[in-house]
N, C-alpha and C positions, 0 to 999 in steps of 0.2 A: 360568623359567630363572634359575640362581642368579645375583645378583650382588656375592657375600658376598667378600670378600679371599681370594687367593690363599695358601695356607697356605705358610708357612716351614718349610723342612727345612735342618738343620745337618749336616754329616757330618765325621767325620775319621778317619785310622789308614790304614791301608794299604788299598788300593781296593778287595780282597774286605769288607773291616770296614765299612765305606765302603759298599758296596753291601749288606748287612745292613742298617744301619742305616736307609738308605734306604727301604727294600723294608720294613720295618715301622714306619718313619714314615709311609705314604703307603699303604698297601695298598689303601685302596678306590681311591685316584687313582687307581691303575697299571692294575688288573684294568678302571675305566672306559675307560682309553688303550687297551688291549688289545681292549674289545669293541669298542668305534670301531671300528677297524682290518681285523678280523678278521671282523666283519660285514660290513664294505663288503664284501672278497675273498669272504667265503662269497655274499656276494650275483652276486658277479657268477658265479659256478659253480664257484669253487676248493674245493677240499677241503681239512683241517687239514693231510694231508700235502703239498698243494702249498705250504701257507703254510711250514712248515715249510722243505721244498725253496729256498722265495725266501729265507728267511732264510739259513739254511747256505750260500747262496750267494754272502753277503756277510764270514762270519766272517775267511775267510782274508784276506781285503782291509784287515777291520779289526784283526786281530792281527799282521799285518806292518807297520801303522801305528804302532801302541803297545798291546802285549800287555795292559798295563795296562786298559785299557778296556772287553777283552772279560773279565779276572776282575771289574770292576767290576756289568757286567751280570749273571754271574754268582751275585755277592753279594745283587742288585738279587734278582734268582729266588726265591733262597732264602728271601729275607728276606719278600717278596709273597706265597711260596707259590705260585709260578707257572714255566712251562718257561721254558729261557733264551730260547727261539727265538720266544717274546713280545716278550721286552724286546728282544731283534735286532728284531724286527717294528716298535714302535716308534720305535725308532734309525733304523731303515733305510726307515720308511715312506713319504717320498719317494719313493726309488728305486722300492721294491714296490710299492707302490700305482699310480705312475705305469706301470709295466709293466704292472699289469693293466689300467689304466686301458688303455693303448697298444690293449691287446688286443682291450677288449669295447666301444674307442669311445666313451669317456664322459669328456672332457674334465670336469675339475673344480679347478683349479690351485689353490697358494695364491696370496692375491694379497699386501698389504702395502705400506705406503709408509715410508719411511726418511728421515730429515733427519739434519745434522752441521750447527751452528753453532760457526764458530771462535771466538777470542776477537776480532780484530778487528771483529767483526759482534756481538758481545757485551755488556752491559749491564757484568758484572763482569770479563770478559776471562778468560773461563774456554769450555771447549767443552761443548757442552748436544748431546747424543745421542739420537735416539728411533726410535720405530717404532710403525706398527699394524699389527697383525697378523690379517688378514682368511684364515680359515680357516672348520672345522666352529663353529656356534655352540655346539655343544654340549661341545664343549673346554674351555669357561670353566668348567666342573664338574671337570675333570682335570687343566688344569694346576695348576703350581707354582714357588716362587720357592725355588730351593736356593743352599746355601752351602755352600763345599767349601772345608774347611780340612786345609790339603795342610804337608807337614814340606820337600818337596822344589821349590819354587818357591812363586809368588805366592798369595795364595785367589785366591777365583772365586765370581762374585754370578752366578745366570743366572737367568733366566724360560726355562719349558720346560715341555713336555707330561711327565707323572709316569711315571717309566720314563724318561726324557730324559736325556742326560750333559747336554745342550748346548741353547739354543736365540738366544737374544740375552742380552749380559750385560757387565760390566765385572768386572774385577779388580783385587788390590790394590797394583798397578803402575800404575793409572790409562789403562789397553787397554779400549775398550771394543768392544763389536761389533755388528752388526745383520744381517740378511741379507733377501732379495726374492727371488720365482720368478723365473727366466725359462726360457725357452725354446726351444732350433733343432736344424735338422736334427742336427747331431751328437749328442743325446741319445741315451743306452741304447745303444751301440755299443761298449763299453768297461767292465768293472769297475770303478771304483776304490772310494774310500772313501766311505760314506754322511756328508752332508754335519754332522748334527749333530757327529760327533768331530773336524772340521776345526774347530769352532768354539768348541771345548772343547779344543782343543790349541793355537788362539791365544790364548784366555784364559789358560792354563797358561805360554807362554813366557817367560823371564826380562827378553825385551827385545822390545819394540816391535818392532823390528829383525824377531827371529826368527816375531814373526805375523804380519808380511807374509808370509815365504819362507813357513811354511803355507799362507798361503794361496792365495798365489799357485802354488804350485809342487806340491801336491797333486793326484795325477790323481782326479777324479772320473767319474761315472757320467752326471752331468747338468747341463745349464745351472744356474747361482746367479748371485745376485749379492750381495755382502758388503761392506758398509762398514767399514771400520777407523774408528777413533780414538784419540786417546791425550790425556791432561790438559795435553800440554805444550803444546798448539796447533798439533797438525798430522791431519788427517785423507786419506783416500783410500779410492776407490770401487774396487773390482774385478767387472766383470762375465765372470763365469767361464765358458767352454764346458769340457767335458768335459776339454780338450787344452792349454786355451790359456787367457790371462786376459789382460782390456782394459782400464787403469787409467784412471779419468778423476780428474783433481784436482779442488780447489774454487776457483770462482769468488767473488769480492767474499765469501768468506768464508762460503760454504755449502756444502755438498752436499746433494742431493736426488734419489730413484731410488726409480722405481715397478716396473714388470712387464714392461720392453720395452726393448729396447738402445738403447743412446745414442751410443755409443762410435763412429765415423764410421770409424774400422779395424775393428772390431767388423761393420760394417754392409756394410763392403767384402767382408768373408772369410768372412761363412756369412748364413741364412737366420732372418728374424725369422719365429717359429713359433707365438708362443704372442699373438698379438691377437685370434685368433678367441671364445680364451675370455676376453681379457681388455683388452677394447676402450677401454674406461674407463682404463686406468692411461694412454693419451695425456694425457688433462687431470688427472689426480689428482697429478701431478710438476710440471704448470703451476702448477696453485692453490695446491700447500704452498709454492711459491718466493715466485707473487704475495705471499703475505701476509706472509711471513717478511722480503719486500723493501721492507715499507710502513714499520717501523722497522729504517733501517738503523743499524747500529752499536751498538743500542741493546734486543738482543730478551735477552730471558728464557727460564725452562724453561714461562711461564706464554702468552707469545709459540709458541712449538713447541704448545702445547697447542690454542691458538688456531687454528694451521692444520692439525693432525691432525684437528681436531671437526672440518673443514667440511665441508659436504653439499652442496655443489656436484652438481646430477645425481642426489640421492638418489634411488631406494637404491645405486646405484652410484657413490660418491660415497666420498670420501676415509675418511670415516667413515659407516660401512656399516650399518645395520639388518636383524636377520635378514630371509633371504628366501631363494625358492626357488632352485636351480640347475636347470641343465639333468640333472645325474647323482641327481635328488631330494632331495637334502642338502640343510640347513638353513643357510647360510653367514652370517659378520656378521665384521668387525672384533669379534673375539674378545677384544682388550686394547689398550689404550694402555702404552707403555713407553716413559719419558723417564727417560735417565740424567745426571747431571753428574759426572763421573771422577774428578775433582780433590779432589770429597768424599765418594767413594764412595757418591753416593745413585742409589736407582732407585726411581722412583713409578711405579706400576701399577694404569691404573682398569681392571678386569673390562666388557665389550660397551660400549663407551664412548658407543654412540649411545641408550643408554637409563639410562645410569645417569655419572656424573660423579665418581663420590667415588674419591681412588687413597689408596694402600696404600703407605705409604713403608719400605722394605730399605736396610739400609748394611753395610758391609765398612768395617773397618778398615785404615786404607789404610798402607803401608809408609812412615817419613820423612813430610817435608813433602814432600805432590806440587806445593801452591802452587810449588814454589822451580823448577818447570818453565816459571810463567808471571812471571816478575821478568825 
């Protein structure tokens, strides 16, 4: 399985140009992302016109969000040589895949674990961002690190599956993002927006400000959870149902969030649902804290790195080594991703339980973001 650096893709112009360019920078990624996906469903007994079906079912959700997005995907098509209702497929596969999932019984979640270190907790008094992203192992062959150089707001640095708007990322306003499964009864009861363009539409806002109200305020289809930051030294967790969103602040200058609600109003007003597939993420939010708490005041991005690797309970364990699921998939901590906002960097190791070496992405950041932490 590869462990070669995530390729770099640049895009600019208006978001059809944008999605060309895309779609033949990346062409084998995307047609990989798309068998992923479409295998699982034809696996489970769906037909191409049902994928189909799941897709178009999403469009109007997401073109009343920002029309923008859906000629982007569009571009993404042409450009790949592939239907749009792929690249929906991709976008939306959360949602659709969890529906089929619902249907034939095959729990298979993402998992992931997420940290924010403010500057008070900080070695240089800047905020250090990251995540692992415990998904298919076989992902680490499709995704990609895009750059989106936009005329009408900030860029946008993300990590994402090829075909992706969106997956975690910072932009050149010093917003960075992350996101975690989770899980409850109110899932799939409701349309809204497939979660990747919420996350591409915080990266996109002109002000910190206006990616919380996305984020918060966006109805979705399913449980998330999504961590904000910004370079100025402030962060905030939202654990999202479908309806409603549970902020939790940071303590002594962290946050940290695995795959299970934490949120004690959260815990009062709906149903934790997703432990059965993901019983481990109790202690995988203990151990990134433990050790991030062993130098206080004083951690690095090389600190964050420190307690993403640990294997606490391996292979279920914060940093995960392929292994089998219960739905036959091959799963692993897919990537390490630690951002620092303020410099617009983002280092990226590919299966991090087997391999160590990352891959450093920058954005050119707007002004001094420094002049956020004076």
């Amino acid at each position: 399985m590869s462990h070669s650096p995530f390729p770099l893709v640049e895009i600019s112009g208006t978001p059809f140009e944008r999605g060309i360019q895309y779609g033949q920078a990346v062409s084998q990624h995307i047609h990989k992302s798309i068998e992923i996906y479409s295998v699982q469903l034809l696996k489970m007994g769906y037909t191409w016109a049902d994928i189909r079906g799941f897709a178009n079912e999403f469009v109007p959700s997401i073109e009343a969000f920002e029309p923008q997005y859906a000629e982007e995907m569009r571009g993404i098509a042409e450009g790949a040589g592939c239907d749009f209702e792929a690249i929906v497929l991709i976008n939306a596969r959360t949602e659709i895949i969890q529906l089929g999932r619902r249907k034939a019984r095959l729990p298979d979640p993402d998992g992931c674990t997420g940290a924010v270190i403010l500057p008070t907790a900080s070695a240089e008094n800047e905020v250090i961002h990251g995540q692992n992203w415990d998904w298919r192992a076989e992902c680490a062959e499709s995704a990609i690190v895009l750059k989106v150089r936009r005329e009408d707001g900030p860029d946008v640095l993300t990590f994402t599956e090829a075909g992706g708007l969106a997956r975690n990322g910072l932009n050149s306003i010093g917003t960075a993002i992350t996101a975690n499964y989770l899980e409850s009864e109110r899932d799939y009861t409701q349309i809204g927006v497939p979660l990747p363009f919420i996350r591409r539409k915080a990266l996109e806002a002109a002000h910190f400000a206006l990616s919380i109200k996305v984020v918060a305020t966006t109805p979705k289809s399913t449980s998330n959870n999504m961590m904000l930051s910004h370079a100025g030294g402030y962060a905030i967790n939202f654990e999202c149902a479908p309806d409603e969103v549970f902020p939790i602040q940071a303590e002594q200058g962290l946050l940290v969030h695995a795959n299970h609600w934490q949120s004690p109003v959260a815990l009062g007003k709906l149903r934790e649902a997703g432990l059965n597939s993901v019983p481990e993420s109790l202690y995988r939010d203990v151990r990134v804290r433990q050790i991030l708490s062993e130098t206080p005041g004083q951690l690095t991005a090389e600190h964050l790195k420190k307690a993403f690797f640990d294997d606490f309970g391996t292979p279920w364990a914060v940093c995960r080594p392929p292994l089998s699921t219960m739905a036959g998939n091959l799963s692993a901590t897919v990537a390490m991703v630690v951002m620092r906002p303020a410099k617009g960097l983002m280092e990226v190791a590919p299966l991090p339980a087997v391999n160590r070496e990352f891959t450093a992405y920058s954005l050119a950041m707007e002004g001094d973001i420094n002049r956020y932490l004076k």
